[in-house]
C-alpha positions in Angstrom: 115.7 89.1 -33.0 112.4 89.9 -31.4 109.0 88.5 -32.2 108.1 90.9 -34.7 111.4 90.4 -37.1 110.9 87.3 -36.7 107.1 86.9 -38.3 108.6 89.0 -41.0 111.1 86.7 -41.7 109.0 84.2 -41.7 106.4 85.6 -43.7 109.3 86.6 -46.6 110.3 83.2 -46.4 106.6 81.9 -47.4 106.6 84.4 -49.8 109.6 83.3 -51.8 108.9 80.0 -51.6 105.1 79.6 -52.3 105.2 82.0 -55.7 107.6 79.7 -57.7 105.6 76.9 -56.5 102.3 78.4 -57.3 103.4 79.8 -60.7 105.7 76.5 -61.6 102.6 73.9 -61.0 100.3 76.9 -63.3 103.0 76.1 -66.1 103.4 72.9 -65.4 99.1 72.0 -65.7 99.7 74.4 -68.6 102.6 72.4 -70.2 101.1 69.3 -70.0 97.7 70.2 -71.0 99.3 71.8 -74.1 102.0 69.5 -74.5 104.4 72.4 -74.2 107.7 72.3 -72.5 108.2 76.0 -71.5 105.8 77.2 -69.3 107.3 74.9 -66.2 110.8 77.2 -65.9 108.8 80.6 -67.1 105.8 80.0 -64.7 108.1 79.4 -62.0 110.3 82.6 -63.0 107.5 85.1 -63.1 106.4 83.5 -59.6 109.7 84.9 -58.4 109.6 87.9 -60.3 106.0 87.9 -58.1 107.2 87.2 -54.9 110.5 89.6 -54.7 107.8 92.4 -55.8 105.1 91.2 -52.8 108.4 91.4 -50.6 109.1 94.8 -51.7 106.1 96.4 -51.3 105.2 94.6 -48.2 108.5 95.3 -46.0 110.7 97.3 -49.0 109.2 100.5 -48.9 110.2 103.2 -46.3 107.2 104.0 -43.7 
């Protein structure tokens, strides 16, 4: 793997891991300033949703 793949990987890594954790603690301040109990699971779905679409337009798309 040379150094270039592996920023990318690296960098597609962070990205799938810090959207569900950025959206997930947004619903969770949400939930418990509202006393809800959804936000939590949907913040931290629509921070996937987020970060596969950052993916794919960052390394998806052909050149």
């Amino acid at each position: 793997m040379s150094h270039n793949q592996e920023g990318a990987a690296w960098s597609i890594l962070g990205y799938l891991i810090s959207g569900p954790l950025f959206w997930g603690g947004v619903g969770f301040g949400l939930d418990s300033w509202l006393g809800t109990g959804f936000l939590l699971p949907s913040g931290v779905i629509v921070g996937m949703g987020a970060s596969l679409y950052l993916v794919w337009l960052r390394f998806g798309r052909e050149a």
